[in-house]
C-alpha positions, 0 to 999 in steps of 0.5 A, a space after each residue: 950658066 948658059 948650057 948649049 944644046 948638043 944638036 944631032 943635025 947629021 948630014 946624009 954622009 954622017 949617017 952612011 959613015 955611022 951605018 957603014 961603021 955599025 955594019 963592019 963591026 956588025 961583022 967582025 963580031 960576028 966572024 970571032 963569036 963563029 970562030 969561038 964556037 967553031 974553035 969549041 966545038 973542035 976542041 970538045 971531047 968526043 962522046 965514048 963508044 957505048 962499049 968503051 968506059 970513060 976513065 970516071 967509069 973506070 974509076 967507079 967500078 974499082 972504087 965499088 958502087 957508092 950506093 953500099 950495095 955489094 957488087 
């Protein structure tokens, strides 16, 4: 069985094409993993103030210490 050989004799338009396209898509990956982060970064909890308690802190203090040392 003859096999033939898949040649890559591009011309100077199939390389332009093949740049433009690696640069778009280049591109529209990179504006959705920004708007994911950004999207992330939004939408995360802001840190307590040092003097309020999170609810787990909370939850903590009437729970006891679990260490077994008497408060």
């Amino acid at each position: 069985m003859n096999r033939r050989s898949l040649s890559c004799d591009w011309t100077e338009e199939d390389r332009l094409m093949c740049s433009r396209w690696t640069r778009h898509m280049a591109v529209f990956y990179g504006c959705a993993a920004l708007l994911i982060f950004g999207f992330i970064i939004l939408t995360k909890a802001s840190n307590p103030a040092p003097d309020q308690a999170s609810p787990l802190q909370t939850a903590r203090g009437h729970l006891g210490d679990l260490s077994g040392k008497a408060q």
